[in-house]
N, C-alpha and C positions, 0 to 999 in steps of 0.2 A: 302675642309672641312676636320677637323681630324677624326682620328677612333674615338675619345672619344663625338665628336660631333654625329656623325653618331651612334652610340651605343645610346645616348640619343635620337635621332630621334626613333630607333628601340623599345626600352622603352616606347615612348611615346604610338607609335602602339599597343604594346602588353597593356599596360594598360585601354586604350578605347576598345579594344578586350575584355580584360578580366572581364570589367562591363558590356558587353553587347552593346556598342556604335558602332555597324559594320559602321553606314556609318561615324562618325569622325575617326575609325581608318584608314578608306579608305582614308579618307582627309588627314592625317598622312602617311600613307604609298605613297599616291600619292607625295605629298613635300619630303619622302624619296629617291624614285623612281626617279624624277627630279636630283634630286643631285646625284645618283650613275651615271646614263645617261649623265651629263653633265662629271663626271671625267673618267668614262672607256666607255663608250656607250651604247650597246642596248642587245649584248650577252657572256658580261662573266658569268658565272656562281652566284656568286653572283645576279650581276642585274638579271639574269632569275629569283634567287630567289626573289627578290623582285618583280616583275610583276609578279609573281605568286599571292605572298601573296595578291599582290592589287586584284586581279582577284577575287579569293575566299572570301576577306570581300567584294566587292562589290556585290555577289552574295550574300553574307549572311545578307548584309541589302536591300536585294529585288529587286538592278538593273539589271535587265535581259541582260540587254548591253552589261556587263563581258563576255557574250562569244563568242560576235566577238571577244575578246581582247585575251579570252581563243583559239579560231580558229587559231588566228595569232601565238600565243604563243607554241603550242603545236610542230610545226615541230621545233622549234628554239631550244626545250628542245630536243627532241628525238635528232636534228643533235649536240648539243652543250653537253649532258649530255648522252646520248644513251637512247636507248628506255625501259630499264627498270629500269632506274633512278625511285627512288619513286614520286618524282614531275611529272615526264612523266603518269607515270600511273595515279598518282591523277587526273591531267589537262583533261586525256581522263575519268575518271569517271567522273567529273565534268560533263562535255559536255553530254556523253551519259544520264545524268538525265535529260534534258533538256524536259518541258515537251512537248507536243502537237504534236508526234512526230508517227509514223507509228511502228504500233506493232511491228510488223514481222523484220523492218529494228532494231528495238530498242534493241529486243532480240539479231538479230546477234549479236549488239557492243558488251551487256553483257555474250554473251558466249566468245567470244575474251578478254573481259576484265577480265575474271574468269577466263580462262584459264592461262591466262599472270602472273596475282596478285596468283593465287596458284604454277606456276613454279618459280617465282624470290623470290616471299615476303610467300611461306608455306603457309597452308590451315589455319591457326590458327590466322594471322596477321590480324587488322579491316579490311584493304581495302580490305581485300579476303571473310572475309564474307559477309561485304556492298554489294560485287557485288554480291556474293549468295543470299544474300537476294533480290537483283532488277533481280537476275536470275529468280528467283520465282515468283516476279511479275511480269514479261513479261511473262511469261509460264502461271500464269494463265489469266491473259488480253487476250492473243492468243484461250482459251478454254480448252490448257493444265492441267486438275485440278491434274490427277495423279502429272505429274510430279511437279507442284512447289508444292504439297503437298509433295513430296519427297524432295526436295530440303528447302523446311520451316521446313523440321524436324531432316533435319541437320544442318541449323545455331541453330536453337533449340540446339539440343546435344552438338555443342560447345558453343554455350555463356551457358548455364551450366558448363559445364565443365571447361572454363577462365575465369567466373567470379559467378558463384552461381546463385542460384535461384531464389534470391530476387533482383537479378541486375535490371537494368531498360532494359536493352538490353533484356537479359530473358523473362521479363516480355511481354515486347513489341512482341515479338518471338511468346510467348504462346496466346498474344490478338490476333495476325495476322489470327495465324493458326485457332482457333479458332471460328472466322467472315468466315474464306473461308469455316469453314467444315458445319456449318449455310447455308452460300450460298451454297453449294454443297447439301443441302436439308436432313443434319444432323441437321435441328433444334435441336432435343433433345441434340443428345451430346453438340452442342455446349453452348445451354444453361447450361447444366451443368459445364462445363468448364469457361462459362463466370461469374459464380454463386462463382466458386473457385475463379476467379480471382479476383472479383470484391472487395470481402475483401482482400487481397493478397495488390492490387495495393494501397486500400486506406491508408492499414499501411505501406507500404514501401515507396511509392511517392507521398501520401496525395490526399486529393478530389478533390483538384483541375491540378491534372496532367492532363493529354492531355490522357496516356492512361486511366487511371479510368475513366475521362468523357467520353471516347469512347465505352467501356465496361460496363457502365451504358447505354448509348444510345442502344447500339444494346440489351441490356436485356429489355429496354422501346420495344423496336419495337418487339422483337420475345417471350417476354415472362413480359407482363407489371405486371400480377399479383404481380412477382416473385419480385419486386420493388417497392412495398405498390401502383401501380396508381390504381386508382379509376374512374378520370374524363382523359381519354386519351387527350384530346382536351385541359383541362390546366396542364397536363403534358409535353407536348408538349411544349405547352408555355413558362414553366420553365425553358425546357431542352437550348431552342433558348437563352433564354434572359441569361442563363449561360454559353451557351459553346461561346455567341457573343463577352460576357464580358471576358472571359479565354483566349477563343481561337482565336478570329478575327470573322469580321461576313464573311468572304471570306474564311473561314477555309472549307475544304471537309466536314467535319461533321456537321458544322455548317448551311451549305446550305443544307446537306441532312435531317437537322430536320426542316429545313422553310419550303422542300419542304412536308414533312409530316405532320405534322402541317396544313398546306393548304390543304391536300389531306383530310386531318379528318374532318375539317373545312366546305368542299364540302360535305364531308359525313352525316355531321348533318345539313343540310341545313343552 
């Protein structure tokens, strides 16, 4: 097949990528894949880049399967491309997000992989703060509150400082930290913080973002007043039948308002 065929295959991929169609671009990338496999085989550098690519839209349209394909693929990159090829390092943050996975084991990877991603690619690169940020949540998952409250209030300071304060990264930063300092039994502060935000997020990423919906929920649960409810039980109700419709009803938020809902539900007989 010529470059100029193959260049239109790659085309094809990035454009179902780019409307959102992860798994035809994976059907795209897979028929790519095929044909670079049949003319060089399984690890020139090229083809690793493309088993890669396949690897990541198949995870980003929901097939968990990608990461035996990730498993296989990961020492092929380190021996063919070296280990701190940026693909090598992606392949193992891929992996290490994997969820249902043992605390304590999960942290180590993301300390290794933070370490790795701030010596090759600088502390300021995404993948360096990605893993800071999943540093943070395994530290707090573990019970560690200090420390990923340290570590959430330095991607904090740099997604300010790389992209401003109305970024979504930012913004997302300042939801996070603000839910743990709640759970950490700063209700008040947090409520104040999520009171700022909650305007903040509707004018920068509209009502129906994922973080403003999340940001209104936890202001529904720790402070309903402060959110005109009235009738908690068909507040509740609302929140379900919006964030199922937004978000998925299989979304973490979305299951944590069914289960309260239900819990308020029991409460009023």
């Amino acid at each position: 097949m010529s470059q100029p065929d193959l260049s239109e295959m790659a085309r094809l991929v990035a454009e179902c990528a780019g409307r959102g169609d992860f798994a035809g671009a994976a059907g795209q990338a897979e028929e790519l894949l095929n044909v670079c496999r049949a003319a060089w085989g399984e690890r020139p550098p090229d083809v690793l880049e493309v088993r890669m690519s396949l690897a990541t839209l198949r995870l980003r349209a929901g097939d968990d399967a990608a990461y035996a394909d990730l498993e296989r693929l990961v020492p092929d990159l380190v021996d063919v491309l070296g280990p701190d090829h940026l693909s090598a390092l992606t392949a193992r943050h891929l992996l290490a997000n994997r969820l249902g996975r043992d605390p304590l084991s999960s942290l180590t990877d993301w300390l290794r992989l933070f370490a790795d991603a701030q010596r090759v690619l600088g502390e300021d690169h995404e993948n360096t703060l990605a893993a800071r940020e999943k540093l943070a949540e395994k530290r707090w998952e573990i019970g560690d509150l200090v420390g990923a409250m340290a570590e959430g209030d330095k991607v904090l300071g740099a997604r300010r400082r790389l992209v401003g304060d109305g970024h979504a990264d930012t913004l997302g930063a300042r939801l996070l930290l603000a839910i743990w300092r709640g759970r950490a039994s700063d209700i008040p502060g947090a409520v104040a913080e999520l009171e700022a935000l909650l305007g903040e997020l509707g004018e920068k990423l509209g009502p129906q973002h994922a973080h403003t919906l999340t940001a209104r929920h936890m202001l529904t649960l720790w402070a309903p007043q402060r959110v005109g409810v009235t009738d908690g039980v068909a507040a509740w109700e609302a929140l379900v039948d919006k964030e199922a419709r937004l978000l998925g009803a299989d979304h973490p938020v979305t299951v944590a308002s069914r289960q309260e809902l239900a819990r308020r539900r029991n409460a009023a007989g």
